[in-house]
N, CA, C and O atoms as a Tripos MOL2 file, in Angstrom:
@<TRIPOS>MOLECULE
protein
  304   303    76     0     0
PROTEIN
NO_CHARGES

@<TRIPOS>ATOM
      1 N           0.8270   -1.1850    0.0000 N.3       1 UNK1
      2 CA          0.0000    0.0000    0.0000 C.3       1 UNK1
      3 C           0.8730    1.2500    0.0000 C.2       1 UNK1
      4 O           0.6490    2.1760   -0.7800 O.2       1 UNK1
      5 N           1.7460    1.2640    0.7730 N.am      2 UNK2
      6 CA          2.6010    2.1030    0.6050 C.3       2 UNK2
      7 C           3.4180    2.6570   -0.5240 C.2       2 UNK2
      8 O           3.8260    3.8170   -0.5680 O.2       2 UNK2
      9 N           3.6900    1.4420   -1.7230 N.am      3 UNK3
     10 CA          4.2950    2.1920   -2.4470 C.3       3 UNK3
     11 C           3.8330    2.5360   -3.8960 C.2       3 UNK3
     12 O           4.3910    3.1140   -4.8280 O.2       3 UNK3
     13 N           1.9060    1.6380   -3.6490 N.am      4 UNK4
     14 CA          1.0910    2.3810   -4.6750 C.3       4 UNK4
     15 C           0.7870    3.9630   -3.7390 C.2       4 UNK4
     16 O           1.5650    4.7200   -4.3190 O.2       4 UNK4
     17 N           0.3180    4.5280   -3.0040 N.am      5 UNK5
     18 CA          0.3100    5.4380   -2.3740 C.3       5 UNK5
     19 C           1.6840    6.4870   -3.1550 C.2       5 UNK5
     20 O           1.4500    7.4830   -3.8390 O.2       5 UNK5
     21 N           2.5110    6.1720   -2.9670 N.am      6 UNK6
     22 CA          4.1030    6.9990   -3.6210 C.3       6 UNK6
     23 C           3.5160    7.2740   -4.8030 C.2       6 UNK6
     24 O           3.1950    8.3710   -5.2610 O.2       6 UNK6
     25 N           3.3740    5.9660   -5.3600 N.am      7 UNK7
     26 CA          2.8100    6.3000   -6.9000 C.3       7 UNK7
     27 C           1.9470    6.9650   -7.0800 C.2       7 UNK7
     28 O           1.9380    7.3810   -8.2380 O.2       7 UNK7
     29 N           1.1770    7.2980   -6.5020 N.am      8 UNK8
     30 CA         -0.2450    8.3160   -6.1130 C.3       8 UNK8
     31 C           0.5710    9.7290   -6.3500 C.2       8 UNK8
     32 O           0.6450   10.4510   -7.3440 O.2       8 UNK8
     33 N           1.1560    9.8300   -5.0290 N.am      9 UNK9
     34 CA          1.9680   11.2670   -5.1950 C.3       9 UNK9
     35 C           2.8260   11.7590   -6.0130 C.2       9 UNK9
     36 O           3.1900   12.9350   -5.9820 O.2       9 UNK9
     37 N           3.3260   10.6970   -7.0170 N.am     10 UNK10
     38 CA          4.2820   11.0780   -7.8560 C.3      10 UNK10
     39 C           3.9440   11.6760   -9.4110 C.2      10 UNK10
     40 O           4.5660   12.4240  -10.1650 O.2      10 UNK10
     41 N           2.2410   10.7490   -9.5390 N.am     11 UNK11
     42 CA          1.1960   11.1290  -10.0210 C.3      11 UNK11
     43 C           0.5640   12.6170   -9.9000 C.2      11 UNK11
     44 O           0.4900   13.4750  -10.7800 O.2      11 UNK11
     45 N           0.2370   12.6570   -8.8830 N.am     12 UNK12
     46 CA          0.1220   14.0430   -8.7350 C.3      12 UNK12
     47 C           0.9100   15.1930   -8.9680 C.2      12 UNK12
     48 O           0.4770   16.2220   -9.4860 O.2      12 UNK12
     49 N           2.8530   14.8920   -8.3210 N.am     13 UNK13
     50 CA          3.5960   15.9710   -8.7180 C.3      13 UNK13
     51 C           3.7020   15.8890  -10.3130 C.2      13 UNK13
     52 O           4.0620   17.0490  -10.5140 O.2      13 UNK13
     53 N           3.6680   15.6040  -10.9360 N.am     14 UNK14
     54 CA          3.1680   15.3000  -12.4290 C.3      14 UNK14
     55 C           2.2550   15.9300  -13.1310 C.2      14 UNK14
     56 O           2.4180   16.4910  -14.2150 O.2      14 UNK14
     57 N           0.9370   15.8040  -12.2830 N.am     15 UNK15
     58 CA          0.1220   16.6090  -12.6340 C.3      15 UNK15
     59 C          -0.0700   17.9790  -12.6320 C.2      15 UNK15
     60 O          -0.5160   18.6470  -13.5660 O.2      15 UNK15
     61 N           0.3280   18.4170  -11.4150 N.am     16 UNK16
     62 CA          0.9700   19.7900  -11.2860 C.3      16 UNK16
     63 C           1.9240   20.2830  -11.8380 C.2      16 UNK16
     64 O           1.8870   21.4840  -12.1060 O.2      16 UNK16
     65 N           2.8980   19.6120  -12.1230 N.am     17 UNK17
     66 CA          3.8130   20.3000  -12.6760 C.3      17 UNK17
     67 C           4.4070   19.5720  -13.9430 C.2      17 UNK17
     68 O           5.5530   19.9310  -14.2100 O.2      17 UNK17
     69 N           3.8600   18.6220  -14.7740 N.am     18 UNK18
     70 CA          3.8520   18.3480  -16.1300 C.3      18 UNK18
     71 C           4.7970   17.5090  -15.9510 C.2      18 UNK18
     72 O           5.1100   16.9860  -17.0200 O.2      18 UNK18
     73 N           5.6540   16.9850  -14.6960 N.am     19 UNK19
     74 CA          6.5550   15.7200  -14.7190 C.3      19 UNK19
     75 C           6.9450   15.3300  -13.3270 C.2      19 UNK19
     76 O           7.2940   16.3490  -12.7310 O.2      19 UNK19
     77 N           7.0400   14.0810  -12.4340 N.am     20 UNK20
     78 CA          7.4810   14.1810  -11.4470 C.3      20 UNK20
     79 C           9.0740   14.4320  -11.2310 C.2      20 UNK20
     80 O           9.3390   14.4990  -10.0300 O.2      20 UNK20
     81 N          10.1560   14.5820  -12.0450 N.am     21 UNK21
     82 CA         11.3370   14.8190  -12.1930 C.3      21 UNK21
     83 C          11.6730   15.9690  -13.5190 C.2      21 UNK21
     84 O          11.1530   16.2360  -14.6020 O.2      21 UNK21
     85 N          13.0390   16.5210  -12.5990 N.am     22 UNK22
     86 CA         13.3780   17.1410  -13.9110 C.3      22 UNK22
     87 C          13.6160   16.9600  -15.1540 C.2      22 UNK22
     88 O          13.2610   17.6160  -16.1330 O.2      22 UNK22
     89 N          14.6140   15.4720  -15.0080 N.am     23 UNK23
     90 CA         14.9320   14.7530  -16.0930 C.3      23 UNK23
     91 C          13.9810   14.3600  -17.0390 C.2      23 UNK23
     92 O          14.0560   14.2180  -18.2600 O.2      23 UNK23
     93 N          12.8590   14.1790  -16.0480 N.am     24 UNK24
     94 CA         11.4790   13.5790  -16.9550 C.3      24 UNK24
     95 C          11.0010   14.7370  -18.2610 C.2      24 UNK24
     96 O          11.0830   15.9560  -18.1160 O.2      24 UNK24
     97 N          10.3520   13.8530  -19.8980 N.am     25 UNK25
     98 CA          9.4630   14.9350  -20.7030 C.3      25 UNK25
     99 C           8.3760   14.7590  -19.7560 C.2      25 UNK25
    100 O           7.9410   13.8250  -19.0810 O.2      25 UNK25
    101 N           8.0920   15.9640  -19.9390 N.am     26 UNK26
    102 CA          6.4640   16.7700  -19.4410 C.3      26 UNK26
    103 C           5.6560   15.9520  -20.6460 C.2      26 UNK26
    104 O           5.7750   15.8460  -21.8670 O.2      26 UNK26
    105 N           4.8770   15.4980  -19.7420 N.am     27 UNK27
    106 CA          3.2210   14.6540  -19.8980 C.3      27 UNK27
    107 C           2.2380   15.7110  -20.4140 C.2      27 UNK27
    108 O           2.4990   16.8860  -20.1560 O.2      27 UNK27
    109 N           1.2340   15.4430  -21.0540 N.am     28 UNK28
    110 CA          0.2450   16.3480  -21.4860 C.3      28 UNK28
    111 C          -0.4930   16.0220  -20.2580 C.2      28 UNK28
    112 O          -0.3580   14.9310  -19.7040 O.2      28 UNK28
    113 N          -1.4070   17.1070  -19.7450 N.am     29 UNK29
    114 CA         -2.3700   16.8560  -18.7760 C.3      29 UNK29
    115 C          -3.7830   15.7500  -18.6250 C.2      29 UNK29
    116 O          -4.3550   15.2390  -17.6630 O.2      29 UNK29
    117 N          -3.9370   15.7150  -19.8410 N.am     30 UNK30
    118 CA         -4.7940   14.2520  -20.4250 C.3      30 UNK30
    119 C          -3.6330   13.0210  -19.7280 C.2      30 UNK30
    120 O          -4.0120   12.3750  -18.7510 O.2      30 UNK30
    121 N          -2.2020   12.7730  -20.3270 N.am     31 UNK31
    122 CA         -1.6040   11.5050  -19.9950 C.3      31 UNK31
    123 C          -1.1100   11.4290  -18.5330 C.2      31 UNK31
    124 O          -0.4810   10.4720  -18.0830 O.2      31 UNK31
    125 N          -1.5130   12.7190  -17.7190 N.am     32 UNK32
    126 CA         -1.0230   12.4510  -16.4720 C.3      32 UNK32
    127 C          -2.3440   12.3690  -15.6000 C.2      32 UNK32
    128 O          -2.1060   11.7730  -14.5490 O.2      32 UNK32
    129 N          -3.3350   12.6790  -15.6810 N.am     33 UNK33
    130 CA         -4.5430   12.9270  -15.1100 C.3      33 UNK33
    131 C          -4.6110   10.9060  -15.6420 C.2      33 UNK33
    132 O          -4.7500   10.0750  -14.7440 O.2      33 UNK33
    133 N          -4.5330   10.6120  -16.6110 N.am     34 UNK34
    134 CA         -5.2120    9.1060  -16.8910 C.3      34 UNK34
    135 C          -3.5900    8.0810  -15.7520 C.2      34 UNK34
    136 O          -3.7030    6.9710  -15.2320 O.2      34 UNK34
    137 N          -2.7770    8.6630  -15.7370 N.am     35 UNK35
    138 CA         -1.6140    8.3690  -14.3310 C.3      35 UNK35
    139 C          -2.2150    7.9670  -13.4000 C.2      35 UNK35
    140 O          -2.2840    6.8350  -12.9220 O.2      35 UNK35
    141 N          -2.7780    9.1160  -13.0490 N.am     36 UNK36
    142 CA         -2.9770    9.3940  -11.5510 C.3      36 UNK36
    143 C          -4.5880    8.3230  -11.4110 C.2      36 UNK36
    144 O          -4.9530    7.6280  -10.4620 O.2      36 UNK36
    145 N          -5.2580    8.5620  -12.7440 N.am     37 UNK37
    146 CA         -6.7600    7.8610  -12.3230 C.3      37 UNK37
    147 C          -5.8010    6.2000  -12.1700 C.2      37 UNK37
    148 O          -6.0150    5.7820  -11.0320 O.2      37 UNK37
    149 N          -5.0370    5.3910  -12.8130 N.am     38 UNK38
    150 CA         -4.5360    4.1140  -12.5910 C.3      38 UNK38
    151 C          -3.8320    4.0060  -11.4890 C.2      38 UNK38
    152 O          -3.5360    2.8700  -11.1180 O.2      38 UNK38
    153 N          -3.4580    5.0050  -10.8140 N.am     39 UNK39
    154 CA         -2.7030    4.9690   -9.8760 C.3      39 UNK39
    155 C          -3.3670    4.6480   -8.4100 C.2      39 UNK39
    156 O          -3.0690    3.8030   -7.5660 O.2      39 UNK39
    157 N          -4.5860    5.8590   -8.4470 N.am     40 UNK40
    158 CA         -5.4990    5.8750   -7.5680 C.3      40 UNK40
    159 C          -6.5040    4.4230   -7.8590 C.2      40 UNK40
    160 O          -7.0060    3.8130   -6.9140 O.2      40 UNK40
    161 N          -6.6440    4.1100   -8.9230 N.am     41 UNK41
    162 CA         -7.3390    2.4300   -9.0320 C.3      41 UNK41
    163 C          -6.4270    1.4440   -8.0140 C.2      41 UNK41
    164 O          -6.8930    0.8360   -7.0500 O.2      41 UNK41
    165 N          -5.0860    1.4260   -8.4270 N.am     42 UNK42
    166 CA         -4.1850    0.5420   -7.2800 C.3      42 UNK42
    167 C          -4.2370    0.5440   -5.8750 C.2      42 UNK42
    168 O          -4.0070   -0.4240   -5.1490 O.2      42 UNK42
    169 N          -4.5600    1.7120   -5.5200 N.am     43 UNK43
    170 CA         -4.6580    2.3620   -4.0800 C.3      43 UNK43
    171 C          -6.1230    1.5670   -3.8070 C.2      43 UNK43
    172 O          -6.2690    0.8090   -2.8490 O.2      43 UNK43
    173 N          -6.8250    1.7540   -4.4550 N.am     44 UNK44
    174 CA         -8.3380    1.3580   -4.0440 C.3      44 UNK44
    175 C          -8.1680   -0.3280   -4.1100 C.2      44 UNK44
    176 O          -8.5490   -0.9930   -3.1460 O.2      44 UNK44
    177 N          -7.6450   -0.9050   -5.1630 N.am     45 UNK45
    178 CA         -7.6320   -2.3590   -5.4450 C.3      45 UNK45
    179 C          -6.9660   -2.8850   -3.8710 C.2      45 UNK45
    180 O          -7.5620   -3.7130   -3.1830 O.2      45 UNK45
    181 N          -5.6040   -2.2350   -3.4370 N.am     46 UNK46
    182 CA         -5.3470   -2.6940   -2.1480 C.3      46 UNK46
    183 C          -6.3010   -2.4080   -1.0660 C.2      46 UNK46
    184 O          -6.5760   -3.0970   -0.0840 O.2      46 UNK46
    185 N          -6.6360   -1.5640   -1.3360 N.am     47 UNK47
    186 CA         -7.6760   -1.2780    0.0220 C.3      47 UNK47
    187 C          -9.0350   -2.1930   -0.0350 C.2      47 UNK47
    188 O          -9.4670   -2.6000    1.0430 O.2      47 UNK47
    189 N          -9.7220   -2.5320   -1.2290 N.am     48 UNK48
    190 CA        -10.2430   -3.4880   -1.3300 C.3      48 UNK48
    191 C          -9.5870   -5.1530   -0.9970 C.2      48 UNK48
    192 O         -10.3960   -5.7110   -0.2560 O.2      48 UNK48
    193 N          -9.0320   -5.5860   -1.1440 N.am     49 UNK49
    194 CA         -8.0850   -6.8110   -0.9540 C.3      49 UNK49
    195 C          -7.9970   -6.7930    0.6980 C.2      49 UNK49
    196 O          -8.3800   -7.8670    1.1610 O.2      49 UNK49
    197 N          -7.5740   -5.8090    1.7250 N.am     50 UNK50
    198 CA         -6.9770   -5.5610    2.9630 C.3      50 UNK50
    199 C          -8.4840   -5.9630    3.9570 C.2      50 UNK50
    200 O          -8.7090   -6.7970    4.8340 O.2      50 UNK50
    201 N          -9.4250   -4.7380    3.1880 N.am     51 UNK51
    202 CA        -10.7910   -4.9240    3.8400 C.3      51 UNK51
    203 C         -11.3420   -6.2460    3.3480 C.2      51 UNK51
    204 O         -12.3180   -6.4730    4.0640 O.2      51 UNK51
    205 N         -11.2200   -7.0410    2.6410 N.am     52 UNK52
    206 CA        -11.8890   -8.4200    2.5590 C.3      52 UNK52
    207 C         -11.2050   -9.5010    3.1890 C.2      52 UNK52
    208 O         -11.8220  -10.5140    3.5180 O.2      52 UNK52
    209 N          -9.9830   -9.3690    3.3850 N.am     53 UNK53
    210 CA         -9.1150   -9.8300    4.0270 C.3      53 UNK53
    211 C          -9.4370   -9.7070    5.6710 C.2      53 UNK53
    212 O          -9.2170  -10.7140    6.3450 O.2      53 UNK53
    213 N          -9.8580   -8.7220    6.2150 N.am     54 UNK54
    214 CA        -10.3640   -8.9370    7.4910 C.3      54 UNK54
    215 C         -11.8890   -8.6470    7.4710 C.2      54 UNK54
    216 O         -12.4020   -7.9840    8.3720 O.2      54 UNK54
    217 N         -12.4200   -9.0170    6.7090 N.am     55 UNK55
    218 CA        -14.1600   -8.8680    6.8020 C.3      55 UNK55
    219 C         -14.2800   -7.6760    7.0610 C.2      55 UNK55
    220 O         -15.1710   -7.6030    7.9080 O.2      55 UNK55
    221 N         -13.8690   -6.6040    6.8070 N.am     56 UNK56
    222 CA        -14.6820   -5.5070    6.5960 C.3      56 UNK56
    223 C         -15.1740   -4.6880    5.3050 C.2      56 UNK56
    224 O         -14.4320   -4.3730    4.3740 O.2      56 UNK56
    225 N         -16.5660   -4.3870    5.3980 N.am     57 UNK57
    226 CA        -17.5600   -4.1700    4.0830 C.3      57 UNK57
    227 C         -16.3890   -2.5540    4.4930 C.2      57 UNK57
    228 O         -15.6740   -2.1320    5.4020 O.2      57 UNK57
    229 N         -16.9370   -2.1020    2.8910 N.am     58 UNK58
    230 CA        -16.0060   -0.8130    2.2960 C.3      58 UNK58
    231 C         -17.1370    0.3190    2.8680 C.2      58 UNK58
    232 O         -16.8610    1.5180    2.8960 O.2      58 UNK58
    233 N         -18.2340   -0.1310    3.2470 N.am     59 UNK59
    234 CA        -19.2920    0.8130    3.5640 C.3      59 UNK59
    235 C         -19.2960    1.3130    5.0550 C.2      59 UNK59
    236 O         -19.9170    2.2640    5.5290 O.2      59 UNK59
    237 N         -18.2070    0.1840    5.8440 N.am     60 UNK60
    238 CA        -17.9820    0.1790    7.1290 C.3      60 UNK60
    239 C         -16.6540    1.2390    7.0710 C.2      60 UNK60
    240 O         -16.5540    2.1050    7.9400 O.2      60 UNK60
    241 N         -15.5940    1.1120    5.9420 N.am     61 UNK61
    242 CA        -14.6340    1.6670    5.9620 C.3      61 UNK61
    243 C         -15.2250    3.3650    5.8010 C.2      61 UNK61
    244 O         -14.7330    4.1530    6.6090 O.2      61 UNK61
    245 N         -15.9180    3.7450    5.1210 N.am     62 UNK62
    246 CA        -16.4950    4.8140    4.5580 C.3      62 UNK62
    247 C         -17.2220    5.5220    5.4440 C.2      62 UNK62
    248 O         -16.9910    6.7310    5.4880 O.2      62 UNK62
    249 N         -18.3260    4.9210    6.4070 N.am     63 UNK63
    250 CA        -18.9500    5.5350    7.3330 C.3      63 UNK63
    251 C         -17.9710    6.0610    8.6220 C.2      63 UNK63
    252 O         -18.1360    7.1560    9.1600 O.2      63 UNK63
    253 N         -16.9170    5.0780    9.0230 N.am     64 UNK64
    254 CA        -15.8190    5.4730    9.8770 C.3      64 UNK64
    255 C         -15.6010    6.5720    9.6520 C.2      64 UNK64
    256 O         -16.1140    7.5740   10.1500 O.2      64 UNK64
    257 N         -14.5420    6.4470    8.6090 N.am     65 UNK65
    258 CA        -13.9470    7.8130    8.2850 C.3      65 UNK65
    259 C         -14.9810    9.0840    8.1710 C.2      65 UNK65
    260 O         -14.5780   10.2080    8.4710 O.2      65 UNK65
    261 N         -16.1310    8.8970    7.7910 N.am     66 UNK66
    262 CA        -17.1670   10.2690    7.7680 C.3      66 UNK66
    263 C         -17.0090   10.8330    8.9680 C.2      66 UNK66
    264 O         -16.5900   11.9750    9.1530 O.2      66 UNK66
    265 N         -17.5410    9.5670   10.3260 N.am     67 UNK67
    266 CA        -17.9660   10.0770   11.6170 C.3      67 UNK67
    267 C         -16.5790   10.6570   12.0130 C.2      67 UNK67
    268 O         -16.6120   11.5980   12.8050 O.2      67 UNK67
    269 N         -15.4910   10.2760   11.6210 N.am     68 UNK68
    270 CA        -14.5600   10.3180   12.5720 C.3      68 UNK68
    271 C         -13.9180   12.4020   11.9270 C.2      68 UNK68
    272 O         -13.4580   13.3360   12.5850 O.2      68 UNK68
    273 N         -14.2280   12.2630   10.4990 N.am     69 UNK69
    274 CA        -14.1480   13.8520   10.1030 C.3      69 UNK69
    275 C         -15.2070   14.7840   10.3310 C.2      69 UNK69
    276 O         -15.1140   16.0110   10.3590 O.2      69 UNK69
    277 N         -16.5490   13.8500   10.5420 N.am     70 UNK70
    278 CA        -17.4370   14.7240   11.1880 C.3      70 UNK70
    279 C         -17.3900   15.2930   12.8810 C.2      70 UNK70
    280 O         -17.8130   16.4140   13.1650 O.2      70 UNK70
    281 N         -17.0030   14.6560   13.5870 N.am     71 UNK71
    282 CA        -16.5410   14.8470   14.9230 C.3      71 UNK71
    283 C         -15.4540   15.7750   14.7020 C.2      71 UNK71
    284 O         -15.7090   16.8140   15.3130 O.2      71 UNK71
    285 N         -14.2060   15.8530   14.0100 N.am     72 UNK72
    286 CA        -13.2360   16.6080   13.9540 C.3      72 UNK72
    287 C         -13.2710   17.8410   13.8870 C.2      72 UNK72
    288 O         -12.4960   18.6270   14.4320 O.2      72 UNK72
    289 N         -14.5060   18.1630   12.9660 N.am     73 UNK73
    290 CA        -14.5100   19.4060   11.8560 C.3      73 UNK73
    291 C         -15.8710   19.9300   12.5050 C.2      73 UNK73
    292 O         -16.2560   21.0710   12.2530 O.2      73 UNK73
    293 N         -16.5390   19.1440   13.2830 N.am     74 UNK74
    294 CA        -17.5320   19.5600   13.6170 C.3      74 UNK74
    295 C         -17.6060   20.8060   15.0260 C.2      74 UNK74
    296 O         -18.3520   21.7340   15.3400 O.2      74 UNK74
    297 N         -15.9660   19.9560   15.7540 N.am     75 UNK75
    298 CA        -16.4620   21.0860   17.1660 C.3      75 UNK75
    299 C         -14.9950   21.7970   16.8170 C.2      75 UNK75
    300 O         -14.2120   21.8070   17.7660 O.2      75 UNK75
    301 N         -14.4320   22.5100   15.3250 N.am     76 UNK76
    302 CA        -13.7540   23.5150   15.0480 C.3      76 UNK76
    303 C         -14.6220   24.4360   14.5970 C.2      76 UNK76
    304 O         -14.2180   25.5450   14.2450 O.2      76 UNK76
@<TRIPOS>BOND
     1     1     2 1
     2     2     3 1
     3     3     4 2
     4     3     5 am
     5     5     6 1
     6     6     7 1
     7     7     8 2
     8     7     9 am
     9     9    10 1
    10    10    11 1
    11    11    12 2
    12    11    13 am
    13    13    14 1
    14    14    15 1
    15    15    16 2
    16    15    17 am
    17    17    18 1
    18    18    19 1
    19    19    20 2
    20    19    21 am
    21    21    22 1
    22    22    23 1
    23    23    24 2
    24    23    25 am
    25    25    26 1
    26    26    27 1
    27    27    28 2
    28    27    29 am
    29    29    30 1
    30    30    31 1
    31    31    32 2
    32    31    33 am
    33    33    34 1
    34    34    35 1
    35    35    36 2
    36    35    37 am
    37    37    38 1
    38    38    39 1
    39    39    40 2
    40    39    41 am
    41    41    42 1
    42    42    43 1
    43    43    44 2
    44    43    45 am
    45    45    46 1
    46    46    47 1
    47    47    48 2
    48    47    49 am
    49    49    50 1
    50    50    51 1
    51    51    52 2
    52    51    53 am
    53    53    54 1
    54    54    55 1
    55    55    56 2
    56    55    57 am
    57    57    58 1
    58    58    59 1
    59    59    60 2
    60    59    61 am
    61    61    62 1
    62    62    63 1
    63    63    64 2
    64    63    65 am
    65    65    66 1
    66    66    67 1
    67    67    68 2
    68    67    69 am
    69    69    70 1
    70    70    71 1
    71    71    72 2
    72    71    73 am
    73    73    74 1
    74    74    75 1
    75    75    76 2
    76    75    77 am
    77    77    78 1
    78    78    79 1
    79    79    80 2
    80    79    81 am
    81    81    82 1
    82    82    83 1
    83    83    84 2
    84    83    85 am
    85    85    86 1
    86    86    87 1
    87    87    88 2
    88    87    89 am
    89    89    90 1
    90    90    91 1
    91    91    92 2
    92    91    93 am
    93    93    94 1
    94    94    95 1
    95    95    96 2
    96    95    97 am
    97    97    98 1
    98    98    99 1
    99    99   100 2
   100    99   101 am
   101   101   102 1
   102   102   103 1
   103   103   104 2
   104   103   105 am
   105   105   106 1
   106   106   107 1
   107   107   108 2
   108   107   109 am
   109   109   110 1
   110   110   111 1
   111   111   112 2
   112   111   113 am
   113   113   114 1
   114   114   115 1
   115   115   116 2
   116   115   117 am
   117   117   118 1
   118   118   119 1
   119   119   120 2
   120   119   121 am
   121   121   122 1
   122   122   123 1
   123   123   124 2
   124   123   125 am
   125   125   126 1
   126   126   127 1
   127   127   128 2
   128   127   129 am
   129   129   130 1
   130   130   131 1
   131   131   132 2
   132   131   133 am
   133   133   134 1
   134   134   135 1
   135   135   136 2
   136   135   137 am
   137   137   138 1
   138   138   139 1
   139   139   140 2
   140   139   141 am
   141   141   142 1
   142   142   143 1
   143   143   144 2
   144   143   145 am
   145   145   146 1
   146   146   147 1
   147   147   148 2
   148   147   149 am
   149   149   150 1
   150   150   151 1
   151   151   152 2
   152   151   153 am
   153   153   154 1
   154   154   155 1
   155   155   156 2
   156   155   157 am
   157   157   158 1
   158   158   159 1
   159   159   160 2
   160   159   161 am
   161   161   162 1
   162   162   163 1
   163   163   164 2
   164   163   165 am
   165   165   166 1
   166   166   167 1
   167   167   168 2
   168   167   169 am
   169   169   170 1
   170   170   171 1
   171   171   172 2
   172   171   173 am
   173   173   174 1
   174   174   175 1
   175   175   176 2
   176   175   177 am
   177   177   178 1
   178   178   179 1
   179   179   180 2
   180   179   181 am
   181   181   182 1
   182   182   183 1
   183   183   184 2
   184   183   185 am
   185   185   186 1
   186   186   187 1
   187   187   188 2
   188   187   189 am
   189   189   190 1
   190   190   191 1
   191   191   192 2
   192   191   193 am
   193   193   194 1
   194   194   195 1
   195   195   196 2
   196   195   197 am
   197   197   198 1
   198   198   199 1
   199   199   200 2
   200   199   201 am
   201   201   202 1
   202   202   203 1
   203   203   204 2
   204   203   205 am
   205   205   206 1
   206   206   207 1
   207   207   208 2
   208   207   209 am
   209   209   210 1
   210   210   211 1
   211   211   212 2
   212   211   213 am
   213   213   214 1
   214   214   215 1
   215   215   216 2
   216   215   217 am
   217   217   218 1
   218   218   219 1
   219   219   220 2
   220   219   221 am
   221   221   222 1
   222   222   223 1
   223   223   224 2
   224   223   225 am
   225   225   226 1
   226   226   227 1
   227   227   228 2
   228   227   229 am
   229   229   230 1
   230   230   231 1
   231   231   232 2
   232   231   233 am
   233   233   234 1
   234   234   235 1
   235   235   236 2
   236   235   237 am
   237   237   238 1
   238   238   239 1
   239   239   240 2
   240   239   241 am
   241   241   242 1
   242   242   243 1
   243   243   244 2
   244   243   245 am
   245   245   246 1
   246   246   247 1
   247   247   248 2
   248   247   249 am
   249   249   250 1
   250   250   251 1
   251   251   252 2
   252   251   253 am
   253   253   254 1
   254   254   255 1
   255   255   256 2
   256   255   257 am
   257   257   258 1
   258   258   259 1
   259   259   260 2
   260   259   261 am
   261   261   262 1
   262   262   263 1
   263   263   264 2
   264   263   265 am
   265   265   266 1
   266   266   267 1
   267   267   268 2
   268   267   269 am
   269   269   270 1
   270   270   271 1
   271   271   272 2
   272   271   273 am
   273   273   274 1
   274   274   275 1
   275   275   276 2
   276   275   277 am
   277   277   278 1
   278   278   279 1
   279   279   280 2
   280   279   281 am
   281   281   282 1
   282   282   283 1
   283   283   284 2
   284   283   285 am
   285   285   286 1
   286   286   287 1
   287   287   288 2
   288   287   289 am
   289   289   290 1
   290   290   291 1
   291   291   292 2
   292   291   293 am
   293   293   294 1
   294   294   295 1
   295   295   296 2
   296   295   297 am
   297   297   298 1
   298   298   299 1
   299   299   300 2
   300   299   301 am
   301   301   302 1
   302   302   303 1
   303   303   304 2
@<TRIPOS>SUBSTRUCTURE
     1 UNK1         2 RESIDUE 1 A UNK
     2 UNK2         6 RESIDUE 1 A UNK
     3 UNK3        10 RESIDUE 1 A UNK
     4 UNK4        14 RESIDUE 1 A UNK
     5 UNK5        18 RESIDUE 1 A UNK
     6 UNK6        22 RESIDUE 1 A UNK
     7 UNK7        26 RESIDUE 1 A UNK
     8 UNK8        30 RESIDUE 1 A UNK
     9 UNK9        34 RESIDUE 1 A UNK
    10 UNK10       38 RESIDUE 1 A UNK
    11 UNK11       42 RESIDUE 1 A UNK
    12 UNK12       46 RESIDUE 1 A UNK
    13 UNK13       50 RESIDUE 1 A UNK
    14 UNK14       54 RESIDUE 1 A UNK
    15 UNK15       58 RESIDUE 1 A UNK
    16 UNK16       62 RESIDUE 1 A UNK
    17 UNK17       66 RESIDUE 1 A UNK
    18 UNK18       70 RESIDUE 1 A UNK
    19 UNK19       74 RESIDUE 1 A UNK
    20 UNK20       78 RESIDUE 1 A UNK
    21 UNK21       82 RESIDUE 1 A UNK
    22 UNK22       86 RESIDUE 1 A UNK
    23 UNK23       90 RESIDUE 1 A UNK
    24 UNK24       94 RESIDUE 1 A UNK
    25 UNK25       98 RESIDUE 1 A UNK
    26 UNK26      102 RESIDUE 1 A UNK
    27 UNK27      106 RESIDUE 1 A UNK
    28 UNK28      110 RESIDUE 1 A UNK
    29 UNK29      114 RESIDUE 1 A UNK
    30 UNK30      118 RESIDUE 1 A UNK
    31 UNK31      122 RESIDUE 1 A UNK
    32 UNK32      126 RESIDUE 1 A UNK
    33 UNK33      130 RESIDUE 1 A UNK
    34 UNK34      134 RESIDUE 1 A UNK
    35 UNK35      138 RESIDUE 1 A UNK
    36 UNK36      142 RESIDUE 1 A UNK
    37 UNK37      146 RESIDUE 1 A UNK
    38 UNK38      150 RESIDUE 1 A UNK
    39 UNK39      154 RESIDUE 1 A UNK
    40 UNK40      158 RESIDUE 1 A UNK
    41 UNK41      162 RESIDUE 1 A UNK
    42 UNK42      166 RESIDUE 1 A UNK
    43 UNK43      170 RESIDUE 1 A UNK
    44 UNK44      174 RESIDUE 1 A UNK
    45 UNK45      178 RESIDUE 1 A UNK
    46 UNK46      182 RESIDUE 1 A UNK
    47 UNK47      186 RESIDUE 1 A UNK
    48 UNK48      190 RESIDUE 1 A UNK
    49 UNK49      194 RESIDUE 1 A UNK
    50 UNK50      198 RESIDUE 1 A UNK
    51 UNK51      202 RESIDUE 1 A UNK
    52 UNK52      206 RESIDUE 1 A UNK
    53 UNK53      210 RESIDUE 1 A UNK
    54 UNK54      214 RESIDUE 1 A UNK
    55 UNK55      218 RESIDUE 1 A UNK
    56 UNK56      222 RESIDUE 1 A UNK
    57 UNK57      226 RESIDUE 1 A UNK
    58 UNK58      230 RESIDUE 1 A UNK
    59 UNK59      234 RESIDUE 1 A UNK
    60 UNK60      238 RESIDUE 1 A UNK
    61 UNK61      242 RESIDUE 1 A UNK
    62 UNK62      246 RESIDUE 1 A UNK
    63 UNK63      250 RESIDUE 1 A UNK
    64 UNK64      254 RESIDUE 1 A UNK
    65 UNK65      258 RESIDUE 1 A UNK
    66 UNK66      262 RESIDUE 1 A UNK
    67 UNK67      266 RESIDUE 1 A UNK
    68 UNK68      270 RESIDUE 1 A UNK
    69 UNK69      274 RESIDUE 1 A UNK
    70 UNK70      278 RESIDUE 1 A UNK
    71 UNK71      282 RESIDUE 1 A UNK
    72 UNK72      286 RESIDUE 1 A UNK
    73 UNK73      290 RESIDUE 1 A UNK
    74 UNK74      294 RESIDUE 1 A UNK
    75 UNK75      298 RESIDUE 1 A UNK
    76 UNK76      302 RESIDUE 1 A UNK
């Protein structure tokens, strides 16, 4: 998970700035945006795999995280 996650971010500095390295050619924003959507698929594919792996529904993963940003954001 961790090092689709990297790939996530490296995706992104890419996107922002047309390459994650200097050395790198600059990507058109179409070929880095379709990056980042495969990238972010990997991220989800593990997170799917992890949660079935210990029986938890993705709807359980999803409501967590709501309550837990709703509590956060709620008494700022």
């Amino acid at each position: 998970m961790a090092e689709e996650t990297g790939e996530v971010a490296r995706a992104i500095r890419s996107l922002e700035i047309g390459r994650d390295r200097p050395d790198e050619v600059i990507g058109s924003f179409e070929e880095n945006k379709q990056e980042l959507t495969e990238e972010l698929g990997d991220v989800l594919g593990n997170l799917i795999v992890i949660a079935n792996k210990y029986d938890i529904p993705l709807e359980e993963v999803f409501n967590a995280h709501k309550n837990k940003l709703s509590e956060r954001y709620h008494h700022a």
